[in-house]
C-alpha positions as CSV (number, residue, x, y, z in Angstrom):
1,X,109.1,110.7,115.8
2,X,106.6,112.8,118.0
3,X,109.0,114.8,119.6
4,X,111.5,115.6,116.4
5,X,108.7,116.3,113.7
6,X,107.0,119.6,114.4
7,X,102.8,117.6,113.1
8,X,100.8,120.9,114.0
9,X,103.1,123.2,112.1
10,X,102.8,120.4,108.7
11,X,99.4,120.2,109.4
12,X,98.9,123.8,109.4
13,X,100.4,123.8,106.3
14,X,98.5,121.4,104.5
15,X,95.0,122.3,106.1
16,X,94.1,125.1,103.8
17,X,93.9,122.9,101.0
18,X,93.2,119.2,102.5
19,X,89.3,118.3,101.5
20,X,86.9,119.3,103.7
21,X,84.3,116.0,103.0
22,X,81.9,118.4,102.0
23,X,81.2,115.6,99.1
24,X,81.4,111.9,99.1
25,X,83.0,109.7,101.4
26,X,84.6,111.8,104.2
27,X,88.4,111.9,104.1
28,X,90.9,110.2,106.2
29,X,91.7,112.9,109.1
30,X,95.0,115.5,108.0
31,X,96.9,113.8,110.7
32,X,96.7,110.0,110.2
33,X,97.2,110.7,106.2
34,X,100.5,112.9,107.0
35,X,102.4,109.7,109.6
36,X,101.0,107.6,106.9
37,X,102.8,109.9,104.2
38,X,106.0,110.3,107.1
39,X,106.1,106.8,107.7
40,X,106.0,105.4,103.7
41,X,109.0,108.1,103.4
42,X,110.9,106.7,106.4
43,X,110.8,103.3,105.6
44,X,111.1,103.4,102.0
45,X,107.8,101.9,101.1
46,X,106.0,101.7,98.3
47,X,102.2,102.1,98.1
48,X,101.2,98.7,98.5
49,X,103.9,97.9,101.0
50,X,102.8,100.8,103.2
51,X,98.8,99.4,103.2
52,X,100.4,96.1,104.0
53,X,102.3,97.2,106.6
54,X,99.4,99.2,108.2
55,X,97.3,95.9,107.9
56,X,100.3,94.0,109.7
57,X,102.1,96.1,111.9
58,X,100.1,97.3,115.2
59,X,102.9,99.6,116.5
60,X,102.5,101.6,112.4
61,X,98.8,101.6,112.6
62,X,98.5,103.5,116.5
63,X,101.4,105.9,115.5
64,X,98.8,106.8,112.4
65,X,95.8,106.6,115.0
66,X,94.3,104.2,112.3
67,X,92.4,100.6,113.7
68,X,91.8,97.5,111.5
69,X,88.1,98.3,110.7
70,X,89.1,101.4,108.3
71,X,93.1,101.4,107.0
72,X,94.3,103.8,104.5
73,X,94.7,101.6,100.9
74,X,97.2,101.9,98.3
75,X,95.5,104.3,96.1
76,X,94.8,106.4,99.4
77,X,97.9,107.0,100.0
78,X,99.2,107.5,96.3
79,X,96.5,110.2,95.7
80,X,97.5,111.7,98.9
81,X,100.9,112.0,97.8
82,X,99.8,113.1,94.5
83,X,98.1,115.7,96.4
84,X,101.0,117.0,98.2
85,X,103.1,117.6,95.0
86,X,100.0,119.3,93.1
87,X,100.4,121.7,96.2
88,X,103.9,122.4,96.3
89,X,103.9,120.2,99.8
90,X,106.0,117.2,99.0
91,X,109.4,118.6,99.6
92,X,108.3,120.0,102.4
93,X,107.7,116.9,104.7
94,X,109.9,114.2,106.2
């Protein structure tokens, strides 16, 4: 997936409006939240399956550059989802 999906360009994209952490718990980096986003999409996950499959799957968790200690949860990922449609982004991706 590294070497058909252009990340930089997607992250470019997204980076304008992704949170800065300026408030309250610092967010997940762009990166790891966009293959978690790529992933759920390839896969055919739903939210909950995705969080289990990060808490359960090494090879899913390095690809996102997550580690046990601090995973991405369901509502995580549905609120960053949530936040790529409120920004036009969601068709854009994977």
């Amino acid at each position: 997936m590294d070497k058909l999906i252009p990340w930089k360009q997607l992250e470019k994209k997204v980076a304008r409006y992704y949170p800065k952490g300026q408030t309250g718990r610092p967010p997940y980096p762009l990166p790891t939240m966009l293959r978690v986003h790529c992933m759920q999409q390839f896969y055919n996950l739903s939210h909950p399956a995705m969080e289990d499959a990060l808490y359960e799957i090494e090879s899913m968790r390095h690809f996102a550059g997550l580690k046990l200690d601090r995973l991405s949860d369901e509502t995580t990922i549905l609120k960053f989802r949530h936040f790529l449609e409120r920004h036009g982004l969601g068709k854009t991706f994977c």
